[in-house]
GUSE-906658 format. One line per field, with one value per residue (C-alpha): x, y, z; residue number from 1. Coordinates in Angstrom, 1 decimal, m for minus. Layout:
c1 X ... .
c2 Y ... .
c3 Z ... .
pos NUM ... .
end
This chain:
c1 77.8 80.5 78.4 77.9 80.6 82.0 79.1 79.6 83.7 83.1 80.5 82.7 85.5 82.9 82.1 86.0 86.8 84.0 84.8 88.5 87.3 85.6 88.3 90.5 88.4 88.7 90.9 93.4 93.7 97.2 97.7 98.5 102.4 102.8 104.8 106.8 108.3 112.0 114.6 116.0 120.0 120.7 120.0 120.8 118.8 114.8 114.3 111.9 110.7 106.8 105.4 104.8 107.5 111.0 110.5 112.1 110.5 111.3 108.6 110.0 108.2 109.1 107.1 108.2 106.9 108.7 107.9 109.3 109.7 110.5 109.6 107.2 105.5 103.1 99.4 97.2 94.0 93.8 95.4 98.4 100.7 101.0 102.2 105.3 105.4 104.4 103.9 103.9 103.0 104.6 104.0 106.1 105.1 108.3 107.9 111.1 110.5 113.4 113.5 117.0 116.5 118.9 119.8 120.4 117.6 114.5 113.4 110.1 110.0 106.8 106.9 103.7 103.8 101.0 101.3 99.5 101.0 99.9 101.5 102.6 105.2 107.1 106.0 106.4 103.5 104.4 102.8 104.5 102.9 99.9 100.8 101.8 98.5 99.7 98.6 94.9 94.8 91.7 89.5 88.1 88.4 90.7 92.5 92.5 96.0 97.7 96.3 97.0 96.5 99.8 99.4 102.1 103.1 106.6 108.6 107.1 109.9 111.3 115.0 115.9 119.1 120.2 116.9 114.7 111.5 108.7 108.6 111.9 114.5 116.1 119.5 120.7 120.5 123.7 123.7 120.1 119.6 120.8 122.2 119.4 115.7 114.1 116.4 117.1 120.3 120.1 120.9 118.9 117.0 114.1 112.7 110.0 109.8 108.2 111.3 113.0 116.8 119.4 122.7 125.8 128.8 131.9 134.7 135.4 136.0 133.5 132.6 129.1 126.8 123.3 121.0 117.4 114.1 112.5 109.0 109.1 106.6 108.7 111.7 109.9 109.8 107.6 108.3 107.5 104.1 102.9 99.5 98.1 93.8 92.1 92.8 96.6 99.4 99.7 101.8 102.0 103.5 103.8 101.9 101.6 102.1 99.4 100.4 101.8 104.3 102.2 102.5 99.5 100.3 98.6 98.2 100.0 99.4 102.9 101.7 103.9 102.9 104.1 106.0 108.8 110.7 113.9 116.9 119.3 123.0 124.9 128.7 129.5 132.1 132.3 134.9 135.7 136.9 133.5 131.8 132.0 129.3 128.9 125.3 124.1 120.1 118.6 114.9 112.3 110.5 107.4 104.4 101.2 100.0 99.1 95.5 94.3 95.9 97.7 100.3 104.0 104.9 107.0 107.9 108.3 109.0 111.6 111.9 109.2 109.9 112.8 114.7 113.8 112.5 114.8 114.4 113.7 112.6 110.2 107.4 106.7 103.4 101.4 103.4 106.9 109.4 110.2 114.3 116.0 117.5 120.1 122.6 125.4 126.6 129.2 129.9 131.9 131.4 134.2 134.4 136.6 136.8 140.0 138.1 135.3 133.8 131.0 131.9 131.1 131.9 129.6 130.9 128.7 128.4 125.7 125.3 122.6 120.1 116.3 117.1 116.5 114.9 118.1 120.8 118.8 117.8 114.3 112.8 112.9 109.2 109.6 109.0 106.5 106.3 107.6 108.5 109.2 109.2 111.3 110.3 107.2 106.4 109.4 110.0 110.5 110.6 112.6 112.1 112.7 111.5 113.3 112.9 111.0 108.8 110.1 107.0 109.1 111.3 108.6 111.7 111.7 114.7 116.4 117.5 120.7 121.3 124.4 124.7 127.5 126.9 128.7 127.9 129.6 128.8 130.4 129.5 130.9 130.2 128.2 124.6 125.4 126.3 126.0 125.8 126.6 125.8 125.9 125.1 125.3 123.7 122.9 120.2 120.3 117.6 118.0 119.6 116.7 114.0 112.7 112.8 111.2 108.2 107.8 107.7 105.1 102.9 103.7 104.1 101.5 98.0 97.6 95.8 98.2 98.0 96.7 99.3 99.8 100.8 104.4 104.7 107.1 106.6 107.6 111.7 112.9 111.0 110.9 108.4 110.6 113.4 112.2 110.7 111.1 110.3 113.0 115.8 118.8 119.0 121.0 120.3 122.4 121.9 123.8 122.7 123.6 122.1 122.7 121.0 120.9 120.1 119.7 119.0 119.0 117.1 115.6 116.3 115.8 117.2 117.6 118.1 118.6 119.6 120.1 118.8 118.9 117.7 118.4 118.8 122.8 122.3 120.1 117.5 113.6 110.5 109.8 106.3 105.5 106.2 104.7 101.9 100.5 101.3 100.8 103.7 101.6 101.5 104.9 105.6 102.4 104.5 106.2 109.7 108.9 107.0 108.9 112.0 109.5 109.5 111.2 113.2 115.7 118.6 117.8 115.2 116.5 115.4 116.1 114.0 114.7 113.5 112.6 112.6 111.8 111.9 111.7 112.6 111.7 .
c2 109.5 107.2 104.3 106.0 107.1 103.3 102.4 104.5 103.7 99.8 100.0 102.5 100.0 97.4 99.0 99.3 95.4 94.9 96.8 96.1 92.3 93.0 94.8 92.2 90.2 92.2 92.5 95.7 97.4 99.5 102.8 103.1 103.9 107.8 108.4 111.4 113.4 112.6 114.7 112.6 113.8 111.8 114.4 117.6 120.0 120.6 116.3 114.6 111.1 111.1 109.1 105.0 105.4 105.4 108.2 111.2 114.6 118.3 121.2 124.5 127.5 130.9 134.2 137.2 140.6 142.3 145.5 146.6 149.8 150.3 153.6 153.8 156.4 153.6 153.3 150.6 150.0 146.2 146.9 144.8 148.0 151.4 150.6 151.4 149.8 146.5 144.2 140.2 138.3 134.9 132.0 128.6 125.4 122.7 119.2 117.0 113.1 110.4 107.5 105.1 101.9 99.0 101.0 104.2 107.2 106.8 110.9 112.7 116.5 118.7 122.6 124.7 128.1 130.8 134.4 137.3 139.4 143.1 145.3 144.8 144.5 146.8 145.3 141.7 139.9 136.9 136.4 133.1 132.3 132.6 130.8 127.7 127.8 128.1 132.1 133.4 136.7 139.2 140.6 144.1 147.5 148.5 145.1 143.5 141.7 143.5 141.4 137.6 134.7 132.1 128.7 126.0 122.7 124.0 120.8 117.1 114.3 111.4 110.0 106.3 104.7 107.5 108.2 111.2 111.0 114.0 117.6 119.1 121.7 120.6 119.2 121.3 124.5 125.3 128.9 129.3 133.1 131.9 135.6 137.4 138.6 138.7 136.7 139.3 137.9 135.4 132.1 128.8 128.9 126.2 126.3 123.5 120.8 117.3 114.3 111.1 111.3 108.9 110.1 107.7 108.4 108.4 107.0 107.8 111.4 114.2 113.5 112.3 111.9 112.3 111.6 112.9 112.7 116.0 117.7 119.5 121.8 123.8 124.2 124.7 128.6 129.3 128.4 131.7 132.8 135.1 134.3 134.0 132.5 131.2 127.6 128.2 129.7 129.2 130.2 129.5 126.8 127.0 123.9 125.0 127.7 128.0 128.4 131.6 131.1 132.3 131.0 128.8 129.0 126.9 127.6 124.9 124.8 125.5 125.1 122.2 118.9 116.6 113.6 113.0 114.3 116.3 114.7 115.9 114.8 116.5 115.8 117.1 117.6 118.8 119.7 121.8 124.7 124.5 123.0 122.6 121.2 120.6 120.3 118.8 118.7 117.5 118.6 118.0 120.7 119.8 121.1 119.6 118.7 121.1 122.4 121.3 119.4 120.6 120.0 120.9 121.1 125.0 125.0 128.2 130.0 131.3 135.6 135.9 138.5 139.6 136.1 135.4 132.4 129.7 127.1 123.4 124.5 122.1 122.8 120.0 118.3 117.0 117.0 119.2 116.8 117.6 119.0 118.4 121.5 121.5 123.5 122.8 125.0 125.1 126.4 126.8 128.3 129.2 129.4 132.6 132.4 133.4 137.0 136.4 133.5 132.9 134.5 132.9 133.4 132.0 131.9 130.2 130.5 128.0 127.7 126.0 126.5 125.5 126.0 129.6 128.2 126.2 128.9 131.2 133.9 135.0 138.1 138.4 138.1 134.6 133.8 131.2 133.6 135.0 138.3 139.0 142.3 143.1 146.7 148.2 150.3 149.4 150.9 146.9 143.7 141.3 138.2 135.1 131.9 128.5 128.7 130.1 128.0 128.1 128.9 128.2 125.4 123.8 123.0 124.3 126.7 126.8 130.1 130.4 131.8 132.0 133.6 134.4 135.1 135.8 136.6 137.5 137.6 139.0 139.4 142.9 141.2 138.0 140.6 142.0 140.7 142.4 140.5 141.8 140.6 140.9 138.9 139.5 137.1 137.2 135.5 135.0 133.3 131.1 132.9 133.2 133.1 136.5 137.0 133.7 134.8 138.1 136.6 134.2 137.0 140.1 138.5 136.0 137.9 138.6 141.4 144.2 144.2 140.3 139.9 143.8 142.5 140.9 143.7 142.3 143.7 142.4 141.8 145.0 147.1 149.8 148.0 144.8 146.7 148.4 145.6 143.9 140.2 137.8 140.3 139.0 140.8 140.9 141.7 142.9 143.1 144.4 145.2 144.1 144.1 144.9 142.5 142.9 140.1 141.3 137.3 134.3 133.5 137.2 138.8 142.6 143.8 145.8 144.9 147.4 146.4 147.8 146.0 146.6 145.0 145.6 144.3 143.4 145.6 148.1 149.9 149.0 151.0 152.7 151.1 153.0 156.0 155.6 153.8 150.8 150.4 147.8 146.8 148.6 151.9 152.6 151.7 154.3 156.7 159.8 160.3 163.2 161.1 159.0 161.2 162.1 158.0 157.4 154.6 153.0 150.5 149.4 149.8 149.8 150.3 149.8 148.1 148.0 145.5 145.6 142.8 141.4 137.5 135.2 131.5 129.5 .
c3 273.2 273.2 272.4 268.9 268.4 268.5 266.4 263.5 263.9 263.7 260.5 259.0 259.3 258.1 254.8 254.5 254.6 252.6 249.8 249.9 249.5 246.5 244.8 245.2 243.7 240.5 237.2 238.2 234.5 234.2 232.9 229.3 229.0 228.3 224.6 224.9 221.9 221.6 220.5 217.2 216.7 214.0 210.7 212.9 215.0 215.0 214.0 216.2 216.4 215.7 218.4 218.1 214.4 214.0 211.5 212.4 211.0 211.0 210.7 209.1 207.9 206.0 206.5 204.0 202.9 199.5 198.4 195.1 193.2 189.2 187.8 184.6 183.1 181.3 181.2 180.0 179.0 180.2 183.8 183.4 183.0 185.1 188.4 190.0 193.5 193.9 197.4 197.8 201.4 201.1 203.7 203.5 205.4 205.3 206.4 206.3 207.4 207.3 208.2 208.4 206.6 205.3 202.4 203.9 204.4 202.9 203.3 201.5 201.8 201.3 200.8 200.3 199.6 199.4 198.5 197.6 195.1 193.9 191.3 187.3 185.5 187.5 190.4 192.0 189.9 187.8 184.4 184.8 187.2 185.6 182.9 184.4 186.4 189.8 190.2 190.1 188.8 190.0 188.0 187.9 186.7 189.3 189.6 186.4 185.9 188.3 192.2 192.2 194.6 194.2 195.8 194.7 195.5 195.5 196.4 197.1 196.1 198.0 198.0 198.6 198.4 195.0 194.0 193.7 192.6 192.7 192.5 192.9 192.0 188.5 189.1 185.9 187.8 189.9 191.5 190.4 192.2 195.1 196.2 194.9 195.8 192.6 190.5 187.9 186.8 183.7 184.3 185.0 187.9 187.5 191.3 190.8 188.3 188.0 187.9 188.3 188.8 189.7 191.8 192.3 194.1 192.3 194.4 197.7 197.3 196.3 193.1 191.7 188.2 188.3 185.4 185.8 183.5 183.8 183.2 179.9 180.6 182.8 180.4 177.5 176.0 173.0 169.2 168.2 166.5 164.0 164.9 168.6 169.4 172.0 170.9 170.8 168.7 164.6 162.4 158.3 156.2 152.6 150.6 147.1 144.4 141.4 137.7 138.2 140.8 143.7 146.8 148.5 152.8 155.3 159.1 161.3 165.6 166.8 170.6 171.5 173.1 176.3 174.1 175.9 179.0 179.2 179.3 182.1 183.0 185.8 187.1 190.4 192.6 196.3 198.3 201.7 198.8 197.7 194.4 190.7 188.4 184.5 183.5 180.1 178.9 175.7 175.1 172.1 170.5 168.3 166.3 165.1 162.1 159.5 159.8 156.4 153.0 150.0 147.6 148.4 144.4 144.9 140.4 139.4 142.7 141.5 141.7 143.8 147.1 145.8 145.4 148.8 147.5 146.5 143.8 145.1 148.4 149.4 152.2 155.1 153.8 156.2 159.2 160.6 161.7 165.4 166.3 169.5 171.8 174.0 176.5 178.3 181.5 183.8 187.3 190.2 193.9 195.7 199.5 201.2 204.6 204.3 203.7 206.0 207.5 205.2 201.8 198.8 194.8 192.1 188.5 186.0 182.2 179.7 176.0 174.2 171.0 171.4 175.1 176.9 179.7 180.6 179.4 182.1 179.1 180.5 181.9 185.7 185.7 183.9 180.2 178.3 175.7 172.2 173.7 177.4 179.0 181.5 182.0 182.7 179.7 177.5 174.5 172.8 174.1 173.0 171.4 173.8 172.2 171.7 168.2 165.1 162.4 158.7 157.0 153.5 154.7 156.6 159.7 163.1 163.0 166.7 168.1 170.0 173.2 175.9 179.0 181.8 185.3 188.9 192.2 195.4 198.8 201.7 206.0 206.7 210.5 211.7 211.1 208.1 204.4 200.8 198.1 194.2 191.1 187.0 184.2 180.6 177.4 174.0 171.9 167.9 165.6 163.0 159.7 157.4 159.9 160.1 156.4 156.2 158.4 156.5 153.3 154.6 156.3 154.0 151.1 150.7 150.0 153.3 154.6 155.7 159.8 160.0 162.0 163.8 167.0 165.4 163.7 160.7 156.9 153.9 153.3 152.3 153.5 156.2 159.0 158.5 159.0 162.2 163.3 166.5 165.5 165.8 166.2 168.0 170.9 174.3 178.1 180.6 184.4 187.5 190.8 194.7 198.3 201.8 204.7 208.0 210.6 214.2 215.6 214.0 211.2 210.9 207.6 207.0 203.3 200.5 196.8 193.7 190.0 187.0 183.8 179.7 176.7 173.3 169.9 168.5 165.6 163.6 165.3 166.4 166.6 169.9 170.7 173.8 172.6 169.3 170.0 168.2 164.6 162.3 159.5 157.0 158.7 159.1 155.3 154.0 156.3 153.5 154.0 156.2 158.7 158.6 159.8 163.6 164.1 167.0 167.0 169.7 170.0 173.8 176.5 180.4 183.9 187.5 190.0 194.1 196.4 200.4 202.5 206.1 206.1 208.9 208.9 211.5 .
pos 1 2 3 4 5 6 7 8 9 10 11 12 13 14 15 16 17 18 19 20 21 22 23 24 25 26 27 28 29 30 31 32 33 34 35 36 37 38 39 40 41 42 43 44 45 46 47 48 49 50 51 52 53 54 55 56 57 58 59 60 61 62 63 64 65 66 67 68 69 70 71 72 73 74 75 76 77 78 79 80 81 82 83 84 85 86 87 88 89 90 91 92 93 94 95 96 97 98 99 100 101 102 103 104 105 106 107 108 109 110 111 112 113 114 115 116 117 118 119 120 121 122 123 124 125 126 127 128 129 130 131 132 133 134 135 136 137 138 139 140 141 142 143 144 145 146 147 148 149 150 151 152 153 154 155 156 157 158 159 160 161 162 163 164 165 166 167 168 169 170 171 172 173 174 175 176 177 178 179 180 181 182 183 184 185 186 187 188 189 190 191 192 193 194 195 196 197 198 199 200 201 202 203 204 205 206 207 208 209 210 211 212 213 214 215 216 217 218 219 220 221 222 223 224 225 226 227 228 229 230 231 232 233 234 235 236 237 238 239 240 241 242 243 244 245 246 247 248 249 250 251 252 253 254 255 256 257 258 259 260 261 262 263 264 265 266 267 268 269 270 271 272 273 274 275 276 277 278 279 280 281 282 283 284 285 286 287 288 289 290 291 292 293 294 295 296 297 298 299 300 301 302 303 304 305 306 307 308 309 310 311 312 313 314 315 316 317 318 319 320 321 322 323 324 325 326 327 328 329 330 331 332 333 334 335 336 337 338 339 340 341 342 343 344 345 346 347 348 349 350 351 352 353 354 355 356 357 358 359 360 361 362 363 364 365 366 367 368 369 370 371 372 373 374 375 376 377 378 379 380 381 382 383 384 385 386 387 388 389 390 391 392 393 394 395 396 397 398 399 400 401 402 403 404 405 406 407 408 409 410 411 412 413 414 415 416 417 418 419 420 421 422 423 424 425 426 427 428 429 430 431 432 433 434 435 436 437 438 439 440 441 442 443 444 445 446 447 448 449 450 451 452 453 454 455 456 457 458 459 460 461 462 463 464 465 466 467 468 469 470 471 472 473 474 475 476 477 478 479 480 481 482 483 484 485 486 487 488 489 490 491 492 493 494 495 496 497 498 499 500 501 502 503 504 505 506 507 508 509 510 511 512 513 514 515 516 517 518 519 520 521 522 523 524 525 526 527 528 529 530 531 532 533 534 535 536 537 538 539 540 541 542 543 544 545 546 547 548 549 550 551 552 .
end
């Protein structure tokens, strides 16, 4: 027994020499060094380096639910009107990468956002949305207009060494809703837009100019039309009169084309008080060419819709010379620790004419269109667009609109804050320009109710009179909010506001309680009819807003 066992011992210790031979004969390949994830401090906390780069990169996120409430008693035949509450999911992916070079931080930032939104007008659907392509509305008897699908490329720019290219914020807006959840308040609050911007430093203190090239398809609110098809919106020049003095009009595309981008200039200065910015913007608005040829001789004009028109007016020809919008605003934000850490006062007021979409004049449901409503069922909506086509003059008249705007912000204790808010503005169209459009449509040969929809009758008379077409008109909005945040980056609110349009003068046609009438209607109506027609001065509501958010 001993004898094997010393057997087995010395061959196993055999085998063993052998083999260690061998492997010192061999190549001895080494482990691939392990690259951990660092921690990267240099732009603040949640930057990490990604692996094998000296690019440093931040992942964010936003989950949110919002339920809204604004009473209506409407109904609609097309779906888009009715509802009362209204629900929206949103989900927000942020990536942040940076990366220090010679000439400072090279940086490119991504956010995607997805929703799903239910609910009308009165709930938290967005016919802008829509509009601008980024929402897919459902389709259905019981859904039709009123369930949408919203994926957007909501930010994707880069900055180097002062400049931002890509899809960003527009550096005209300054408070831009910032206190608000459904950004009721009018004033300028472009969240996404295509540019190229420079920003330089003024002097060693707080102070810098940017001037930025922006996407005009974002800024750019409707010149208004009588006249609305599937290949776009018309409206009516004049191009001759026959022997008699009559009037010859032509159609003409007002839907307005990409020629040139927005012009924007912004000086800014910041400062432990807080900050201060002027804003300036410059913006084309164009038409096509008239659909068809004709003279522009207007002889003999003279008498015709009672004097309305004017001797030597002369129509555009062939083609309607483009104008040139603008608006200026101004704000300030105020820090006041000194009443709790963390409160904050924006004042802000703009100006501008061919601009609404940069005075912040729009519905809270966005704009892209003659008449925006606000409220679910209201008895008018007003008239929102840049500017109104001359059908005599053959110019593109610009409206004018202003609005001011202030918010405040308080932290009762670290958890909770309340934030109020109120803005009031005014819009007015060019002088002449509804009588302009009356005479053109009304007056013209025409069929009555060609154009039932703008409801505007011939100057003088009762429908234009009650009309709601191109009336200058005001809005006015108030409301505030209470938020309470148990841990960090946990938001659980509520927001109610108060809202009111109405026109600066005269009074308009109730349309919801009156129902759909054309211009020629109301002007067959007898005197006793005409005394049941309710009419109205304003249209207002109220709307409040729930909300759990989590950023992470």
């Amino acid at each position: 027994m001993k004898l094997l066992k010393s057997s087995l011992l010395a061959s196993a210790a055999g085998f063993a020499a052998v083999a260690g031979a061998q492997a010192a004969d061999l190549p001895v390949k080494k482990a691939a060094p392990i690259e951990y994830v660092r921690v990267c401090s240099a732009y603040g906390a949640g930057f990490f380096y990604i692996p094998g780069t000296d690019t440093c990169i931040r992942l964010s996120g936003r989950a949110r639910l919002d339920v809204g409430y604004q009473p209506t008693s409407a109904r609609s035949n097309n779906g888009s009107q009715g509802d009362t509450t209204g629900y929206i999911g949103l989900a927000r992916i942020n990536v942040d990468a940076r990366t220090q070079t010679g000439y400072g931080t090279l940086r490119a930032f991504v956010r995607l956002q997805f929703a799903s939104r239910t609910g009308a007008t009165g709930g938290l659907r967005s016919g802008t949305q829509e509009r601008i392509g980024s929402a897919f509305a459902a389709i259905g008897q019981d859904q039709g207009g009123r369930v949408q699908q919203f994926v957007n490329t909501d930010k994707a720019f880069i900055q180097f060494a002062g400049l931002t290219a890509g899809r960003a914020s527009s550096f005209f807006d300054f408070y831009a809703h910032d206190f608000e959840f459904a950004g009721a308040t009018a004033n300028s609050d472009l969240q996404s837009t295509n540019l190229l911007a420079y920003t330089s430093k003024l002097g060693d203190g707080g102070l810098s100019a940017t001037v930025s090239l922006e996407d005009p398809s974002f800024r750019r609110n409707t010149i208004n039309s009588q006249e609305s098809t599937a290949a776009g919106a018309l409206s009516r020049v004049l191009l001759s009169t026959n022997a008699l003095g009559v009037p010859t009009f032509q159609q003409i595309e007002v839907s307005q084309r990409n020629r040139m981008p927005d012009f924007v200039g912004v000086l800014r200065y910041d400062a432990a008080w807080g900050s201060a910015q002027l804003s300036a913007a410059v913006k084309e608005l164009n038409t096509s060419n008239v659909i068809g040829t004709g003279s522009a001789n207007v002889a003999g004009i003279v008498g015709l819709q009672n004097n309305f028109f004017a001797p030597g007016i002369v129509g555009p020809g062939a083609r309607v010379s483009s104008e040139y919008g603008w608006a200026v605003q101004g704000g300030v934000k105020i820090n006041m620790p000194f009443i709790a850490p963390g409160d904050t006062l924006y004042l802000q007021g703009a100006y501008g004419e061919g601009a609404t979409l940069y005075t912040g004049y729009s519905s809270y449901n966005g704009s892209y269109t003659r008449s925006a409503s606000t409220i679910n069922g209201a008895a008018f909506d007003p008239y929102m667009a840049d500017a109104s086509l001359n059908p005599i003059t053959g110019k593109i008249d610009l409206s004018t609109s202003w609005t001011v705007v202030g918010s405040f912000l308080h932290y009762w204790a670290p958890e909770w804050r309340s934030a109020v808010f109120g803005s009031y503005g005014e819009m007015s169209f060019a002088r002449g320009a509804r009588e302009a459009n009356a005479a053109a449509y009304a007056g013209s040969g025409f069929a009555p109710g060609v154009n039932s929809a703008a409801f505007i009758g011939a100057p003088g008379s009762r429908a234009f009179a009650l009309s709601p077409a191109l009336r200058d008109n005001y809005q006015f909005v108030a409301g505030g909010s209470i938020i309470w945040s148990p841990v960090k980056d946990l938001d659980i609110g509520l927001e109610g506001f108060y809202t009111k349009v109405g026109v600066q003068n005269g009074r308009v046609i109730d349309q919801f309680n009156n129902g759909t009438l054309t211009a020629a209607q109301v002007n067959a109506l007898t005197a006793a009819q005409a005394t049941s027609l309710r009419t109205v001065t304003a249209s207002d509501t109220f709307q409040l807003r729930a909300r759990v958010q989590r950023d992470f």
